[in-house]
Chimera marker file (.cmm) of the C-alpha trace (Angstrom):
<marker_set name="trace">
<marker id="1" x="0.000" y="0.000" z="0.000" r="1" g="1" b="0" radius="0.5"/>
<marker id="2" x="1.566" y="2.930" z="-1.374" r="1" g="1" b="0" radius="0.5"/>
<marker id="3" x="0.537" y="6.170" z="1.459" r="1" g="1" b="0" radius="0.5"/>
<marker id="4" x="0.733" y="8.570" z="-1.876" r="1" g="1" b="0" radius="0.5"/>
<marker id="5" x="-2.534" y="6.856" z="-3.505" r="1" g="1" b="0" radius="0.5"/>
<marker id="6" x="-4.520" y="7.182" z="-0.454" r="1" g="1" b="0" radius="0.5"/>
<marker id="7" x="-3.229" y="10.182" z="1.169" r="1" g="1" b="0" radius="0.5"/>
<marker id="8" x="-3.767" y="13.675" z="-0.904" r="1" g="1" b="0" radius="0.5"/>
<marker id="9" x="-2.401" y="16.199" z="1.908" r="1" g="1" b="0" radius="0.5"/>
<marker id="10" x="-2.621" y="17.279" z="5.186" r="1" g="1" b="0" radius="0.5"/>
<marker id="11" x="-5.432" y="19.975" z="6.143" r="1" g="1" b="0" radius="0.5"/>
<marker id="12" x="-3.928" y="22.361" z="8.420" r="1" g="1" b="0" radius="0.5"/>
<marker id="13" x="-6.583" y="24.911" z="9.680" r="1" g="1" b="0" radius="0.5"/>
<marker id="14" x="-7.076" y="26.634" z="12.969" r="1" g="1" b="0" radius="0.5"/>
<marker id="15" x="-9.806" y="23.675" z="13.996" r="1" g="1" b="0" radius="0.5"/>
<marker id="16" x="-7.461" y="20.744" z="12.697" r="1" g="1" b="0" radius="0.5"/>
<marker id="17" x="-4.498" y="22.409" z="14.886" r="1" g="1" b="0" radius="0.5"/>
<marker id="18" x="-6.313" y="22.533" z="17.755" r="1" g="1" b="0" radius="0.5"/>
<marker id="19" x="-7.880" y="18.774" z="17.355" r="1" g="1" b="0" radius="0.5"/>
<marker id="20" x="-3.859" y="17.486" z="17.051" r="1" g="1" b="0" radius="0.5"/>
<marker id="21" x="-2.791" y="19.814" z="20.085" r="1" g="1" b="0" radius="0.5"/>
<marker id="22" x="-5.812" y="18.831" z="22.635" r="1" g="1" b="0" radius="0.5"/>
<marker id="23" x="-7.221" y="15.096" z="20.827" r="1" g="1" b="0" radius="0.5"/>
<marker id="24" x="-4.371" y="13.859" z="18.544" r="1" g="1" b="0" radius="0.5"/>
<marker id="25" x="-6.902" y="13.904" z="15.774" r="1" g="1" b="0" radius="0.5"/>
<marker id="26" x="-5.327" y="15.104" z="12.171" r="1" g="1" b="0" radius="0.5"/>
<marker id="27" x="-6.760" y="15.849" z="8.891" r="1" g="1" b="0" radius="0.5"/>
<marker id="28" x="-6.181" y="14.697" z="6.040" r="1" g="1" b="0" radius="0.5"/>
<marker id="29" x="-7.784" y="14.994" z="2.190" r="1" g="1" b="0" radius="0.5"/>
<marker id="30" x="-7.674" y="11.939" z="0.372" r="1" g="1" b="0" radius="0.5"/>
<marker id="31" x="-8.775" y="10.157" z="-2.524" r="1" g="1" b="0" radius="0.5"/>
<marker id="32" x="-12.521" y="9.433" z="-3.238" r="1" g="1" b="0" radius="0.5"/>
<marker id="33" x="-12.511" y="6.078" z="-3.045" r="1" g="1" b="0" radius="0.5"/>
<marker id="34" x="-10.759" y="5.011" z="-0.203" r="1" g="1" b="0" radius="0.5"/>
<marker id="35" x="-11.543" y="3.346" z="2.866" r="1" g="1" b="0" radius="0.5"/>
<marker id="36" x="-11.154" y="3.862" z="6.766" r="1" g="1" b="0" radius="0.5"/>
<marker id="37" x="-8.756" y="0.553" z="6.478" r="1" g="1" b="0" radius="0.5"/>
<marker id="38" x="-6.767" y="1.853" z="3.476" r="1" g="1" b="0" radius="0.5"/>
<marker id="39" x="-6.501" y="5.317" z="5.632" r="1" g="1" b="0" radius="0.5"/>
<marker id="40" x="-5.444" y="3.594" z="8.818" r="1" g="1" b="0" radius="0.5"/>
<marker id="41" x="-2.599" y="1.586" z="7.099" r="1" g="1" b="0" radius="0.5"/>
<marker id="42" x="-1.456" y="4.565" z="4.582" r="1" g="1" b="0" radius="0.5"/>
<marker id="43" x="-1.069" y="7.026" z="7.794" r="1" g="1" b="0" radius="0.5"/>
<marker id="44" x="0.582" y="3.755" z="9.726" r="1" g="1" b="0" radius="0.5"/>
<marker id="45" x="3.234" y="3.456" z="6.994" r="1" g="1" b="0" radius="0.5"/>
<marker id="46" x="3.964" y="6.714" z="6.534" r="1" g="1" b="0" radius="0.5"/>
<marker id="47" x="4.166" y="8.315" z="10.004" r="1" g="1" b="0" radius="0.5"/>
<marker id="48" x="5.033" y="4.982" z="12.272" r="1" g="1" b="0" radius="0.5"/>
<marker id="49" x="2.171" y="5.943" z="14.445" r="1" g="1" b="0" radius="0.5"/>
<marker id="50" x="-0.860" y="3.601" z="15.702" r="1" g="1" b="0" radius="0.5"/>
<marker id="51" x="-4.440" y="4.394" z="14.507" r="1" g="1" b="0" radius="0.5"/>
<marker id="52" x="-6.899" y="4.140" z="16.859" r="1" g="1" b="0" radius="0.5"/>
<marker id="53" x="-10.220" y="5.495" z="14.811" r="1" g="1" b="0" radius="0.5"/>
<marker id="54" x="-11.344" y="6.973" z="11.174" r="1" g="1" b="0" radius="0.5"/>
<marker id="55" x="-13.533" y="8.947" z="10.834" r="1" g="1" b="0" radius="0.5"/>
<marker id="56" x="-14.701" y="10.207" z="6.875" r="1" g="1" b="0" radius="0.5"/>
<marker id="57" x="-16.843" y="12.807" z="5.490" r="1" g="1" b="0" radius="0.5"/>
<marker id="58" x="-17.405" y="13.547" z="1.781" r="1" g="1" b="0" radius="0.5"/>
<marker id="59" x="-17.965" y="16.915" z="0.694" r="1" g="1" b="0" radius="0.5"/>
<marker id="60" x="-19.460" y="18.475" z="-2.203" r="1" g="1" b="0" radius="0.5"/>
<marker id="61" x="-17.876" y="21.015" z="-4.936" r="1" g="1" b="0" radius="0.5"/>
<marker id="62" x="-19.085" y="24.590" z="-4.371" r="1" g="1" b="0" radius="0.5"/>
<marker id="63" x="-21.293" y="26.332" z="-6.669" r="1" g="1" b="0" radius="0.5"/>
<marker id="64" x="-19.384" y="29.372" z="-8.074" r="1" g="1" b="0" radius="0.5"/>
<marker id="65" x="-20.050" y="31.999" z="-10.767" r="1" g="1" b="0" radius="0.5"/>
<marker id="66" x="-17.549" y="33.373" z="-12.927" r="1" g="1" b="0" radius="0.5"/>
<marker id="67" x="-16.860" y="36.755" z="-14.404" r="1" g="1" b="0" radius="0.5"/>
<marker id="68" x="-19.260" y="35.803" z="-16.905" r="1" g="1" b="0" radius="0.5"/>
<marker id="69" x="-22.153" y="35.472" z="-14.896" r="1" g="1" b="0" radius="0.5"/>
<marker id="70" x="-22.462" y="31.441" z="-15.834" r="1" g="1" b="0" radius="0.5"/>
<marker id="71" x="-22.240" y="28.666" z="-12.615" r="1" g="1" b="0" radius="0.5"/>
<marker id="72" x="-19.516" y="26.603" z="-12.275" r="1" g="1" b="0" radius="0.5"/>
<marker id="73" x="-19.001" y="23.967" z="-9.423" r="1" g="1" b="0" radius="0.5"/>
<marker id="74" x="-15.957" y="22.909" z="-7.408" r="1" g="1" b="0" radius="0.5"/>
<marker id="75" x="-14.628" y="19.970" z="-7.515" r="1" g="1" b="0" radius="0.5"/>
<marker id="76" x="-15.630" y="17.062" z="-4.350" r="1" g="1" b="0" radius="0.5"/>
<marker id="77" x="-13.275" y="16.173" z="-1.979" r="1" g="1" b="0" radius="0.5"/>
<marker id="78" x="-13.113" y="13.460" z="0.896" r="1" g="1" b="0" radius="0.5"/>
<marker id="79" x="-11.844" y="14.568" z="4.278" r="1" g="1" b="0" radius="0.5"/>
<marker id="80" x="-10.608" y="11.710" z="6.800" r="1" g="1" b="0" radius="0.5"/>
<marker id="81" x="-10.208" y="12.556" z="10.473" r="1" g="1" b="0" radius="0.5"/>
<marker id="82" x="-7.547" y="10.593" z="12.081" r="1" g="1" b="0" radius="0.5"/>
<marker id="83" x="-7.191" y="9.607" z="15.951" r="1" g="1" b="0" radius="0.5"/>
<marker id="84" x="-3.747" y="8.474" z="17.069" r="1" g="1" b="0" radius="0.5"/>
<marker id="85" x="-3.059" y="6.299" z="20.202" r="1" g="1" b="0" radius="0.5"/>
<marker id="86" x="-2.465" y="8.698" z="23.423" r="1" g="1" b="0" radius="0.5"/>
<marker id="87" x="1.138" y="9.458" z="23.175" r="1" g="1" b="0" radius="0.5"/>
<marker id="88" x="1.941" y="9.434" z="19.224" r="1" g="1" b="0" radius="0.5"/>
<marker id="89" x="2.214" y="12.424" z="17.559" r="1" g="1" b="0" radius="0.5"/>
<marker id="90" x="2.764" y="13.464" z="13.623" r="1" g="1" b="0" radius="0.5"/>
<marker id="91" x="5.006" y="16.379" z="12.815" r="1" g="1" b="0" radius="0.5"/>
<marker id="92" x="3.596" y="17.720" z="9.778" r="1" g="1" b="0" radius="0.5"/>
<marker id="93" x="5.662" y="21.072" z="9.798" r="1" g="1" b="0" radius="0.5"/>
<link id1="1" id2="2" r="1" g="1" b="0" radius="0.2"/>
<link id1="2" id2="3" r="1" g="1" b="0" radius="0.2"/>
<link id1="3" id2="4" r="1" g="1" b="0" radius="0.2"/>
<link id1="4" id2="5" r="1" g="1" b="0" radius="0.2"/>
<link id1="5" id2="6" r="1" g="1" b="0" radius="0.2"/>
<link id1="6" id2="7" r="1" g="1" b="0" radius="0.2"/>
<link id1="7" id2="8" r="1" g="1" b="0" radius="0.2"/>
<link id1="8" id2="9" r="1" g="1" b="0" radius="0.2"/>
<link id1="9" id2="10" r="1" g="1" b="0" radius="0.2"/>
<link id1="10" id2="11" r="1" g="1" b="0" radius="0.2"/>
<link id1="11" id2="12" r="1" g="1" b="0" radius="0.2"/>
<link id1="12" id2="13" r="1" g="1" b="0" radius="0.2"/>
<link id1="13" id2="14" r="1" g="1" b="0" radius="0.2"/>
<link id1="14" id2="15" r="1" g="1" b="0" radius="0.2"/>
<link id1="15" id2="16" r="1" g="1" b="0" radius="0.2"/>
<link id1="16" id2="17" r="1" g="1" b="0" radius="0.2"/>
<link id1="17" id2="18" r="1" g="1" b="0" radius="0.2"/>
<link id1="18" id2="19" r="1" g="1" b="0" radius="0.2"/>
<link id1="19" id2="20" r="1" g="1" b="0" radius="0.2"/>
<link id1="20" id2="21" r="1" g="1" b="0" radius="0.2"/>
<link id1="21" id2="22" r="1" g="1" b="0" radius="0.2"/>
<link id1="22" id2="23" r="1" g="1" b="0" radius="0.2"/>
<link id1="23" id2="24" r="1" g="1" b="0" radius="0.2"/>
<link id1="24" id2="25" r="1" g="1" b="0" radius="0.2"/>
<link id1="25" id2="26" r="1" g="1" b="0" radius="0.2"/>
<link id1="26" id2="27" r="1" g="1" b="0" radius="0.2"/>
<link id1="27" id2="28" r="1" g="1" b="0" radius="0.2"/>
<link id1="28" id2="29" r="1" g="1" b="0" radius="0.2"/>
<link id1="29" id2="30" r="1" g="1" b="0" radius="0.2"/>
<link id1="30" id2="31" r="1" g="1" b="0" radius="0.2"/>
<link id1="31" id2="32" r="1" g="1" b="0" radius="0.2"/>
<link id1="32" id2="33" r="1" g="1" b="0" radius="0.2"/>
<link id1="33" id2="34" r="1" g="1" b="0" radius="0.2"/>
<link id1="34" id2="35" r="1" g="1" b="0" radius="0.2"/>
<link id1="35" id2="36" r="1" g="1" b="0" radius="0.2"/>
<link id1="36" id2="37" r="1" g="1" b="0" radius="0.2"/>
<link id1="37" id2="38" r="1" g="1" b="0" radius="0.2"/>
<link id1="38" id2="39" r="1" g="1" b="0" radius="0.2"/>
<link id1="39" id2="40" r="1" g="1" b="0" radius="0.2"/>
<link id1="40" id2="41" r="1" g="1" b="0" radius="0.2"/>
<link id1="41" id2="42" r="1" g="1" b="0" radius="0.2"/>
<link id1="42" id2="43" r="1" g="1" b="0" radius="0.2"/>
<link id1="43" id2="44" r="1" g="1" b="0" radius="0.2"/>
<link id1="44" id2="45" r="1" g="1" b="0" radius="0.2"/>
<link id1="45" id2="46" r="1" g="1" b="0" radius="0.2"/>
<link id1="46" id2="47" r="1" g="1" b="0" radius="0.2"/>
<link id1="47" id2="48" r="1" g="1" b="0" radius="0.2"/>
<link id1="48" id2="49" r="1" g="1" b="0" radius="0.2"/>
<link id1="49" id2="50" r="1" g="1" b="0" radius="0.2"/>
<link id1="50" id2="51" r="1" g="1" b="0" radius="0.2"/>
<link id1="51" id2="52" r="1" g="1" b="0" radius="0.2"/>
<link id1="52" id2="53" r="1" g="1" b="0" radius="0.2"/>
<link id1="53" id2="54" r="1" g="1" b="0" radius="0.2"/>
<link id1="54" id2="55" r="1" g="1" b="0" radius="0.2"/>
<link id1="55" id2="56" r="1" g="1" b="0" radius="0.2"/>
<link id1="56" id2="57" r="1" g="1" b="0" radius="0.2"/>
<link id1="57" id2="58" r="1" g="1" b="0" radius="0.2"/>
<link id1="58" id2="59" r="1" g="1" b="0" radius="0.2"/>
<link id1="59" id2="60" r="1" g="1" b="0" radius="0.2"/>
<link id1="60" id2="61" r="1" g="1" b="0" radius="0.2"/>
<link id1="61" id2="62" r="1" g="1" b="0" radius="0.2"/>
<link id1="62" id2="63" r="1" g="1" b="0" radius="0.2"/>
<link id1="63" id2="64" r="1" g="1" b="0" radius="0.2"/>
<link id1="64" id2="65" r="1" g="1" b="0" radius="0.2"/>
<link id1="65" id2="66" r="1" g="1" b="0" radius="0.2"/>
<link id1="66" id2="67" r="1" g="1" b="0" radius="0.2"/>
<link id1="67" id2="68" r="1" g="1" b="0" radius="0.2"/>
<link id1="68" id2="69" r="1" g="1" b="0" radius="0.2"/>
<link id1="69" id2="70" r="1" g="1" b="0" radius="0.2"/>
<link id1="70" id2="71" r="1" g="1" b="0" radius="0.2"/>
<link id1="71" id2="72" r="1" g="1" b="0" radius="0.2"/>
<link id1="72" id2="73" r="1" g="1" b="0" radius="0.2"/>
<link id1="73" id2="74" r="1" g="1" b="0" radius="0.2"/>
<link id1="74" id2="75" r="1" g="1" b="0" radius="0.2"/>
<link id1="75" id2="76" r="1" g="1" b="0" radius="0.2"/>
<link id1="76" id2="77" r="1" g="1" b="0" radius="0.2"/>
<link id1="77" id2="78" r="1" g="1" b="0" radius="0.2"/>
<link id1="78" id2="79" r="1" g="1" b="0" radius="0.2"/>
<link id1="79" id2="80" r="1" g="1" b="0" radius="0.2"/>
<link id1="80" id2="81" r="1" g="1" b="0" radius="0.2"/>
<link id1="81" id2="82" r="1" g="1" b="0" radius="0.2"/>
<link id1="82" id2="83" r="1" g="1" b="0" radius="0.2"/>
<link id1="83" id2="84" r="1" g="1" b="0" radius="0.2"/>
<link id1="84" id2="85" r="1" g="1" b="0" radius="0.2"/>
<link id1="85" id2="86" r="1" g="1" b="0" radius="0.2"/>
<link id1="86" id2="87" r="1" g="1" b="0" radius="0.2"/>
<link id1="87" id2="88" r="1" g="1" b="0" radius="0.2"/>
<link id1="88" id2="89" r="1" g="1" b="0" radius="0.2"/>
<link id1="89" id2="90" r="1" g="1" b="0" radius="0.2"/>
<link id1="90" id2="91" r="1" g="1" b="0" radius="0.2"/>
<link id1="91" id2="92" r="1" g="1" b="0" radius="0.2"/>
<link id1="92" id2="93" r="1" g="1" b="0" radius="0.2"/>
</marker_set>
């Protein structure tokens, strides 16, 4: 299981930086059709940590409008939410 076809990048916002200082949750996009399993063992391969839940929500494109007044839409994403054992950590910076 190669981490780079599961894993797109890490989501680094104010929430997901306070969910890996306080929970050791961290965010991650990834591909649309992966699973919680695939997730689990990609971030357990790349990082050396232990996964102890996934969580995944899918998200729809946003409708836009461009200069020219017609509507475009954003493309979907998938967002996984990753708890580590007490103890691990990632260091994503």
């Amino acid at each position: 299981m190669n981490a780079n076809a599961v894993l797109k990048l890490a989501r680094m916002t104010e929430k997901s930086s306070k969910q890996s200082a306080e929970l050791g949750q961290y965010t991650f996009e990834v591909y649309p059709d992966t699973t919680k399993h695939s997730i689990a063992e990609a971030v357990e391969k790349a990082f050396g940590v232990t996964v102890r839940r996934v969580n995944i929500q899918n998200y729809r494109g946003k409708n836009k409008r461009t200069r020219a007044g017609r509507y475009v839409q954003g493309s979907d994403y998938k967002k996984a939410i990753v708890t580590l054992k007490t103890g691990d950590k990632i260091e994503l910076i």
